[in-house]
N, C-alpha and C positions, 0 to 999 in steps of 0.2 A: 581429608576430602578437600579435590580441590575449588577454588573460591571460582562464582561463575562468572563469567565474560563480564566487562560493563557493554552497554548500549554500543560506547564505539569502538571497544574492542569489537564484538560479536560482526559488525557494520563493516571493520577494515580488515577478517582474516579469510581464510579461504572464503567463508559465506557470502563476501561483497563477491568477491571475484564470480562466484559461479552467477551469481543475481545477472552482473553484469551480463555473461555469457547469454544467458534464458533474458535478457530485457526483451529482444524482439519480439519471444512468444509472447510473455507474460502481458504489454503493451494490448498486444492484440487477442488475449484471452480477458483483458478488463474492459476495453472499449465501451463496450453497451453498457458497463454503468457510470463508465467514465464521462459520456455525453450527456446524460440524465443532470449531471452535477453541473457542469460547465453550462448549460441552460438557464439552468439555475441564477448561478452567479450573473450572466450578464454583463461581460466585458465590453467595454466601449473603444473607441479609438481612443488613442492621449493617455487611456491611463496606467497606472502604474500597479503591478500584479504581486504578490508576494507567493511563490508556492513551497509550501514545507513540505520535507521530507521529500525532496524531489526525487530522486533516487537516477534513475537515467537522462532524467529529464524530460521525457515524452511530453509530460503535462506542462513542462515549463513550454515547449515548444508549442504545442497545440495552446497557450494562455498567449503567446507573442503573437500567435496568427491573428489573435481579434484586435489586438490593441495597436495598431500599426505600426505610428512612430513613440509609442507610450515605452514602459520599464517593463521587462522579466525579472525577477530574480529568481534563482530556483538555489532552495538551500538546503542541506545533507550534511550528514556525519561520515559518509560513507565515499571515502576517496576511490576506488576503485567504479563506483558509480557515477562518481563527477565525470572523471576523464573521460568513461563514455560519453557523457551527459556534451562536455564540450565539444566532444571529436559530431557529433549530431549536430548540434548547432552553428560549428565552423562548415561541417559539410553541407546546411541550407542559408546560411547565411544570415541567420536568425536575431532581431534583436534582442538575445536573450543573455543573460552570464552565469554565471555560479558561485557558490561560496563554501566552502567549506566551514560550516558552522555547527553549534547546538542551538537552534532558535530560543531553546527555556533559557538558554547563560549568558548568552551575549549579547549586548546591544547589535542593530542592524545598520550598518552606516547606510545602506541605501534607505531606510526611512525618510518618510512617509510614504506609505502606500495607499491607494485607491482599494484594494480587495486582497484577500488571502484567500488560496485557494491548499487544500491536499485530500490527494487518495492515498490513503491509509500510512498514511506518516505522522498524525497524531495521536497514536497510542499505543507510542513507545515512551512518552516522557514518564521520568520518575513521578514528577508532582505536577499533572495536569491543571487544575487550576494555576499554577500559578506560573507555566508554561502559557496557557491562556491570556492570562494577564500582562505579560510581556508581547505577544500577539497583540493585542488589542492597543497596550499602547504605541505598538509599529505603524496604525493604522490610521489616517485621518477622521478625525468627527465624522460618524456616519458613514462610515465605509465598512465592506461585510466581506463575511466568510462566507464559503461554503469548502465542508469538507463531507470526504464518506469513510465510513469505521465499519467494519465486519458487524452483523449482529452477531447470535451466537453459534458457537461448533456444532451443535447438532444439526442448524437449520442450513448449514451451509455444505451441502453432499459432495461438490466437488474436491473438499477438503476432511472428511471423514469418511464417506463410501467405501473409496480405495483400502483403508486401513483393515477392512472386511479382508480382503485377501492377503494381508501379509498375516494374519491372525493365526495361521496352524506356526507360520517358523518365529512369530514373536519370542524374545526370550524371559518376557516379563510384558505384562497389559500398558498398554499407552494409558498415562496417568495424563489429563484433560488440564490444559493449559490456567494456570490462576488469574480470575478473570480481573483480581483486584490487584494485579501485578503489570508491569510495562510486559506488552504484548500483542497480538494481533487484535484479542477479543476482551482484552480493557476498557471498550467503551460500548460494548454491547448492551447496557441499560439504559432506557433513555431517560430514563427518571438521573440516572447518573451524571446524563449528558448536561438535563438542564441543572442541577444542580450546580454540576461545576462552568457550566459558563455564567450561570447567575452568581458564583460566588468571584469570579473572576470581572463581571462588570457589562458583559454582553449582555444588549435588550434581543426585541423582537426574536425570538426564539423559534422556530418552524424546525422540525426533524418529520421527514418521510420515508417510508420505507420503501424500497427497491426490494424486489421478490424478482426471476429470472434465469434463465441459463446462463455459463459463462463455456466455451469450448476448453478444454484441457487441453493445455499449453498450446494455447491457440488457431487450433484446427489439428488436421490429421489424422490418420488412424490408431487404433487401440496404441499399435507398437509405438507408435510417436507420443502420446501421451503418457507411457507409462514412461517412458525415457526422460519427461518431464518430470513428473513425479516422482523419480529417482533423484532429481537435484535440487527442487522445490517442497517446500511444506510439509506436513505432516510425517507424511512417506518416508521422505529422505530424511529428515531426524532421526525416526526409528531405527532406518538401514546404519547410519553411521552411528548412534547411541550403544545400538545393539549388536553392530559387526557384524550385523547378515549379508549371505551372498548376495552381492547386487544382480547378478546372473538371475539366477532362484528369484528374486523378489521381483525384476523385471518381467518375467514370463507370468507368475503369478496372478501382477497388475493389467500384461495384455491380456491375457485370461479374462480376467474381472471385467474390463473396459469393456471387452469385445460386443456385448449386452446391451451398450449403450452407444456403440457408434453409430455414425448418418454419413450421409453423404458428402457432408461440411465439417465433420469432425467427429468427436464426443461430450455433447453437452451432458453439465450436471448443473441440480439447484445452485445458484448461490442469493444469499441475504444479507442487505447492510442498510442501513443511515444512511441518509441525506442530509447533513445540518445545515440550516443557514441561521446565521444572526450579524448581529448589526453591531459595530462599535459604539 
């Protein structure tokens, strides 16, 4: 059997590339929990941002719009992501840059920061705390996070619904991600959360929940979303795990969607964390 991806394998082989491809839907299918967080944080002019797991960059860019003549950085494992992430930023002219890093292993030479922000780019690390802990010491006295983390698979429909219509040509049951493994719903406990930022050094502690719709893959009709679905998430692991028709499973998924389109798209629930704490 063979051994499975690490983090930045899995980050630089086809899977970046297609991420990259879907950045534009995906950007615009997280938004409305994306602004929930960035309120949060409270960026100022002057200062200096840190966003992990940046992935295309959206959030780096949207973190440069508050802080004027202040720092971006936005960091990733994921080179196929970067070079998106720069070709955005040289096309608005953005004070932002990139790194090709693993935030938990390396020192940040842009340190000291004012704030660390991420959408769901902290819970892929192997050893969260102590990924944290490197965070925290990135950061000036008194300077916060805020990140958001998936809560758990079931409560999030946009992300198992669909799986309801691939389920006659499955060739085997989707076995449910290990929550105690690096992955999307590693931090879906919050009892987990505070643990590991208390063991890591983080005070003042606040996790909120976001409850909400997210439009699949960013608006459109059934067919537009199932086309999503096909190269994002749940869905598309199973087609490529299990070598099902993409044909067949696309028709399947407009099928299913169709139920739930609007005018603006096809919304489904989604549920995550809000954390903020404080260095």
């Amino acid at each position: 059997m063979s051994k499975p991806p690490t983090q930045r394998e899995y980050w630089n082989s086809k899977v970046g590339e297609e991420w990259a491809r879907q950045a534009d839907l995906m950007d615009r299918m997280l938004q409305p929990l994306t602004q929930p967080a960035f309120d949060l944080l409270n960026l100022q002019p002057g200062e200096r941002v840190l966003d992990i797991g940046c992935g295309a960059g959206a959030t780096t860019l949207q973190a440069a719009s508050y802080i004027g003549d202040g720092v971006a950085v936005g960091v990733d494992i994921s080179k196929p992501l970067l070079d998106l992430a720069r070709e955005r930023a040289n096309a608005r002219g953005a004070n932002a840059h990139f790194v090709e890093a693993d935030v938990s292993a390396a020192p940040l030479r842009d340190a000291p920061f004012d704030a660390a922000f991420s959408r769901f780019g902290v819970m892929f690390f192997d050893d969260t705390a102590s990924a944290f802990t490197k965070i925290r010491a990135a950061l000036n006295p008194g300077g916060r996070i805020v990140f958001i983390c998936w809560r758990t698979f079931a409560e999030n429909g946009w992300s198992h619904a669909p799986l309801e219509a691939l389920k006659p040509i499955l060739k085997q049951p989707i076995v449910p991600a290990d929550p105690n493994a690096p992955g999307p719903f590693q931090l879906q406990d919050p009892e987990k959360i505070k643990t590991m930022l208390a063991t890591s050094g983080w005070r003042d502690v606040s996790i909120t929940p976001w409850d909400g719709e997210v439009l699949v893959g960013g608006g459109g009709g059934a067919n537009d979303a199932a086309a999503f679905l096909l190269k994002i998430g749940p869905c598309a692991r199973a087609i490529t795990d299990q070598q099902l028709d993409a044909k067949d499973a696309h028709k399947r998924l407009a099928d299913f969607l169709r139920q739930y389109e609007t005018p603006s798209g096809v919304p489904l629930p989604a549920a995550c964390w809000i954390v903020r704490a404080v260095a």
